[in-house]
ROVEX-573388 format. One record per residue (C-alpha): residue in three letters; x, y, z. Coordinates in steps of 0.05 Angstrom, whole numbers, plus 32768, in hexadecimal, padded with zeros to 4 digits. Layout:
BEGIN
alaXYZ...
END
This chain:
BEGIN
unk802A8132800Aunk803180F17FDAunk807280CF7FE1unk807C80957FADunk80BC80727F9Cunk80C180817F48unk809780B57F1Eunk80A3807E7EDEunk8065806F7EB6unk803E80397EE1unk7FFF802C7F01unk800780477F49unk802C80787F29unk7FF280957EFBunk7FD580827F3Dunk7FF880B07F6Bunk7FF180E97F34unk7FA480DE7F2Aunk7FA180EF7F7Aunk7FC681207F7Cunk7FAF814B7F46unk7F68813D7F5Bunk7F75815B7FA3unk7F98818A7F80unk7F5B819A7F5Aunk7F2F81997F9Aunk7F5681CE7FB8unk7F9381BC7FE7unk7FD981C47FE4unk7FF981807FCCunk8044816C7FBCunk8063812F7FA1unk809F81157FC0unk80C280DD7F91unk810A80BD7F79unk813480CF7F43unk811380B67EFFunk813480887ECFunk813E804A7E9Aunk811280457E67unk80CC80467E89unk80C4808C7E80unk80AA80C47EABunk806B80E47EC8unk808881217EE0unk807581467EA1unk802F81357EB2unk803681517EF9unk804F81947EE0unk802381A37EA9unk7FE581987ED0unk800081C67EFFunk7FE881D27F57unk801A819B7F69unk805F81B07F8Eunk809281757F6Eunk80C6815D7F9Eunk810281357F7Funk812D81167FB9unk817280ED7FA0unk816D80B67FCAunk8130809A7FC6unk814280617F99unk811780217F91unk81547FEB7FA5unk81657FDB7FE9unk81A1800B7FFFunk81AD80158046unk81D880588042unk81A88077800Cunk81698063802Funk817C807C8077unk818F80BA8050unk814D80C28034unk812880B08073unk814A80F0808Dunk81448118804Bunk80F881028050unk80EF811C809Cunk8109815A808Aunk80D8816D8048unk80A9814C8072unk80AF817A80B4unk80B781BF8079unk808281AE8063unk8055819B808Funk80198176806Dunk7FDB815C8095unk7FDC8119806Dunk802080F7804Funk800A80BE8025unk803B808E800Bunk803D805D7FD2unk806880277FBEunk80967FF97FE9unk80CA80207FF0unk80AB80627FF3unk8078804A8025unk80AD802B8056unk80D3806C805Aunk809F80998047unk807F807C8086unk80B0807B80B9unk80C180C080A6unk807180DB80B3unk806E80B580F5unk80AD80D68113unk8097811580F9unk8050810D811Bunk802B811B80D7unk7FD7811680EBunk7FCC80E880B7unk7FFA80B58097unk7FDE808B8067unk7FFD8059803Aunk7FE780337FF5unk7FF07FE77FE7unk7FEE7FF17F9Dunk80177FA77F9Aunk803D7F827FCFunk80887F777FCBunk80877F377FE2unk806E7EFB7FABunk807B7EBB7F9Funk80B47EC47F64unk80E77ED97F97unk81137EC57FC5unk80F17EB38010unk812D7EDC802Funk81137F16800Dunk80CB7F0F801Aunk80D57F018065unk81057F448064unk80C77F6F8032unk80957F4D806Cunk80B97F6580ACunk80C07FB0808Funk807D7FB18078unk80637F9980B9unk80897FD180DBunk8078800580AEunk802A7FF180B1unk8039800C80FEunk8050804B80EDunk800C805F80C2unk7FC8806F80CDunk7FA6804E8092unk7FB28019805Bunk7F938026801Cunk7F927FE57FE4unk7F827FE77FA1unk7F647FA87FA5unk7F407F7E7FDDunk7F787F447FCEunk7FAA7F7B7FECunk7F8C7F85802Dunk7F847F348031unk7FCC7F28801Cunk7FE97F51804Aunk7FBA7F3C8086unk7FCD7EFB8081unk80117F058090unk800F7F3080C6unk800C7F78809Funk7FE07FAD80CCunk7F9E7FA580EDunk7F5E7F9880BEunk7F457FDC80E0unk7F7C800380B9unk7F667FE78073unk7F3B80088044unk7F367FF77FF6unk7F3480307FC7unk7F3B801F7F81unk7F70803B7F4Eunk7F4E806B7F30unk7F6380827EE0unk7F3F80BA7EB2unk7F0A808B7E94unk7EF180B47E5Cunk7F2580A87E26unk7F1480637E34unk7EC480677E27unk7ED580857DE9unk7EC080687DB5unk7EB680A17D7Eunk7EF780797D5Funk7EE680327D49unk7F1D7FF97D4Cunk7F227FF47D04unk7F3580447D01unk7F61803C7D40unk7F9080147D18unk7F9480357CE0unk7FB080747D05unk7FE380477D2Aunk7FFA80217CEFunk7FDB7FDD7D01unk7FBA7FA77CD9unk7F777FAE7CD0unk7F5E7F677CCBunk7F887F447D03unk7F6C7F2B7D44unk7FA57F527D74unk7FAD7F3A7DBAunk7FC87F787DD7unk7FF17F897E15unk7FF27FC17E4Aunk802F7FBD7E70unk807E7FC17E7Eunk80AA7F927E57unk80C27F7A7E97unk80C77F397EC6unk80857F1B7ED7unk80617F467EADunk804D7F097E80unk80657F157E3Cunk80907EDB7E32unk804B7EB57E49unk802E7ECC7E0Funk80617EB07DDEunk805F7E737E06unk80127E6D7DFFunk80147E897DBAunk80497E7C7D90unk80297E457D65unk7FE67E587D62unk800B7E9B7D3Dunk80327E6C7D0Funk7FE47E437CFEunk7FBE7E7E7CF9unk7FE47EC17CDEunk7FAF7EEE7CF2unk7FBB7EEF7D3Cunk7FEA7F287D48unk80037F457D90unk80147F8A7DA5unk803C7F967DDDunk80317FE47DF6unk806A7FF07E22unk80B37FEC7E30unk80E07FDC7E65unk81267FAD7E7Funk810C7F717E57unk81027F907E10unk813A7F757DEBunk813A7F357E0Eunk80F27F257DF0unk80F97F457DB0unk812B7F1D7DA5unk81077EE77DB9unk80CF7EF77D87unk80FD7EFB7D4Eunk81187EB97D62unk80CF7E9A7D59unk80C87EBE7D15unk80927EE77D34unk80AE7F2E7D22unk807B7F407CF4unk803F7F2A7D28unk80527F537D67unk80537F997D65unk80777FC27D97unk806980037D93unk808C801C7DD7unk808780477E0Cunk805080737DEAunk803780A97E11unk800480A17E55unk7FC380C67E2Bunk7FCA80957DEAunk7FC1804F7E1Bunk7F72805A7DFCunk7F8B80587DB5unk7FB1801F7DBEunk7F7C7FF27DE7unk7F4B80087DB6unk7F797FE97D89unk7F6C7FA87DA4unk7F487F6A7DA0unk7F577F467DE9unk7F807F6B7E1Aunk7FA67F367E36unk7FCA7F427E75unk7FF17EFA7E8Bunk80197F217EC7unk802E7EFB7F06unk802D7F317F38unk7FF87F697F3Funk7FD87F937F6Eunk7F957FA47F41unk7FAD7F9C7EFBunk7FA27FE97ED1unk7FA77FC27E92unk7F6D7F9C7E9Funk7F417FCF7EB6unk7F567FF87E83unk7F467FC77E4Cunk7F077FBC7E6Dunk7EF480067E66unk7EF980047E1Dunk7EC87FD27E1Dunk7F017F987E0Eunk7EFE7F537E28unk7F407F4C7E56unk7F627F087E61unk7F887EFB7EA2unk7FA67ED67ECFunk7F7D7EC57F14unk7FA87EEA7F44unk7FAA7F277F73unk7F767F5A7F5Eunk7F647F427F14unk7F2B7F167F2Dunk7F0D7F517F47unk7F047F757F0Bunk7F037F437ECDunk7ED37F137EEAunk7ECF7ECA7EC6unk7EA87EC47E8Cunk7E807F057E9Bunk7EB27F447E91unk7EF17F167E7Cunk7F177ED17E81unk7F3E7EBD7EBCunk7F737E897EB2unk7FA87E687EECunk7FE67E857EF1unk80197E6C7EC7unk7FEF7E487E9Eunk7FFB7E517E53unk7FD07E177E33unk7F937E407E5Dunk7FAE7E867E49unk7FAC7E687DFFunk7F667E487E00unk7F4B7E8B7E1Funk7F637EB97DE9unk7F547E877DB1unk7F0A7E7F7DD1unk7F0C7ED27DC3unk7F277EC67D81unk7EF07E9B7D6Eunk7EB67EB87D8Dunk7EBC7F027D87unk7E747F0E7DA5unk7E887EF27DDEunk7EC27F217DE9unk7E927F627DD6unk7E6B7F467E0Eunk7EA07F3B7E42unk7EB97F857E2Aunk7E737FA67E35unk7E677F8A7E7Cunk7EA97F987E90unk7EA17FE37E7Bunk7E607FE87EA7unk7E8A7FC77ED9unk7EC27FF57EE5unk7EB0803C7EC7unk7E9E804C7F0Bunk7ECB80257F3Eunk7F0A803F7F1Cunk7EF9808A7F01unk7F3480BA7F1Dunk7EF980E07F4Aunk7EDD80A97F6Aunk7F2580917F88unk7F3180DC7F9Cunk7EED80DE7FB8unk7F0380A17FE2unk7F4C80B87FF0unk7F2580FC8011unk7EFC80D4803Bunk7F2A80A4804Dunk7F5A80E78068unk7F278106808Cunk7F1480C580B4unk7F5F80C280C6unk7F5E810E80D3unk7F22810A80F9unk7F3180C88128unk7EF1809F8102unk7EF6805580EFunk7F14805080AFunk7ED58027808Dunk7EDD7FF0805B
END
């Protein structure tokens, strides 16, 4: 049994999916317990239903904000599902989710109770009150599980250092994707946008990601604004919608930019490819991550990825061999690094190729499935949980 928080279109949500159809593939009985679903992120619940093997759960109050009557509520609506349905292994996901989700398990003596740090909740762009609050519960929850699973190494080290479970319940298994519309490349750039309306001859700095806080578009503009207004051919795309879409588009209309950033949407999970193939430089200037999808993703199409130094990214795009790293919050750096792209274009096919080699392995769907297994049956069968 999965339990995660909201079935939108993210990355531990595609996550969380790519598991569970894959052990619904392999041959067990696997449900997904999640929130109600919606704002204008969309959904993966279509997803879950059409591939089919996977027993959807929607319980009310599972919501992702802090809400003392709705989340003792769940905790109980959780035990219940929990003790009908009585699954060897409940893994959670998400904050929220994986709090509950936990506590819930434990009291229900499930044999294995694993949980995934796909991100932390607590970061430097909030309030201390809150982090020391997002600490305490995740300290408690990491009690009340079995295993930790990270996405990234810098998880595991984040949360160790402030007192988050024992270094023997941590084990890395990367976020896996379906890498093969990625290593396609039967469609050339030039034909990609043609077929998505896009202009041929422009260098396009393109974006995976919700139009959301931290996320890094208004970076971007920062860093990029006048080198659009000197040179007309560099062009962003922004894949992706969220809370913060009319706040930037308006903000890209006020820097007479309209023309030069093209925002398709929310476009469907299976076109991401099309879109990244799109591309020049997948840029991905986001403040908070746990291992960013974007990156990898851009990586797989054989497309150099810019990013900031933080959380996982360093772990995939690594500096000057599969991408370029820049500091946090630094916008003359994120604007050298994608004009050092712009004029050296070998350099990027380079950075693109050795990223591919890089990650078409780590992160394919069945090697993180392969790993979840193993992972469960260590839990199951009392064994150390391994690196």
């Amino acid at each position: 049994m999965h339990i995660s928080t909201r079935l939108i279109l993210g990355g531990s949500q595609e996550n969380t999916v790519l598991s569970c159809m894959g052990q619904a593939d392999d041959g067990h009985a696997v449900s997904l317990v999640f929130g109600p679903i919606a704002g204008p992120e969309g959904t993966m619940l279509p997803v879950v239903e059409a591939h089919g093997g996977i027993e959807t759960i929607e319980t009310p109050d599972l919501v992702r904000e802090v809400a003392p009557r709705r989340d003792w509520r769940c905790r109980r609506a959780l035990e219940r599902i929990i003790r009908d349905w009585r699954p060897d292994v409940v893994h959670t996901h998400s904050s929220k989710a994986g709090i509950l989700g936990r506590a819930a398990a434990w009291h229900a003596t499930v044999p294995a109770v694993v949980h995934t740090i796909h991100g932390l909740p607590f970061h430097p762009y909030q309030a201390g009150w809150k982090n020391s609050a997002y600490i305490r519960a995740e300290r408690w929850a990491a009690r009340r599980c079995h295993a930790i699973a990270t996405v990234a190494d810098a998880m595991r080290d984040q949360a160790l250092a402030v007192g988050i479970g024992r270094p023997e319940q941590y084990r890395t298994v990367r976020s896996g994707m379906v890498v093969e519309p990625y290593l396609d490349d039967s469609e050339s750039r030039d034909e990609a946008r043609q077929r998505l309306g896009l202009p041929r001859d422009a260098f396009i700095v393109g974006t995976v990601a919700r139009l959301a806080e931290l996320k890094g578009h208004d970076d971007l503009l920062d860093a990029l604004a006048t080198a659009m207004r000197d040179d007309p051919g560099i062009h962003l795309l922004w894949v992706g919608d969220g809370w913060w879409s009319e706040r930037l588009l308006a903000r890209v209309r006020e820097l007479g930019l309209a023309d030069r950033v093209h925002t398709p949407g929310l476009v469907a999970p299976e076109t991401i490819p099309e879109w990244i193939r799109a591309m020049d430089v997948v840029a991905h200037p986001s403040y908070r991550e746990g291992l960013p999808r974007a990156v990898v993703q851009g990586l797989l199409s054989a497309r150099p990825v810019v990013t900031y130094a933080l959380d996982g990214g360093p772990e995939v795009c690594l500096d000057g061999e599969t991408g370029l790293l820049v500091e946090p919050g630094d916008r003359d750096g994120l604007r050298d690094a994608i004009l050092r792209l712009r004029r050296d274009p070998q350099h990027g096919r380079d950075l693109g190729l050795a990223g591919r080699v890089r990650c078409r392995t780590a992160f394919d769907h069945r090697t993180m499935v392969r790993d979840l297994d193993d992972l469960y049956r260590r839990v199951l069968d009392g064994r150390e949980i391994g690196p």
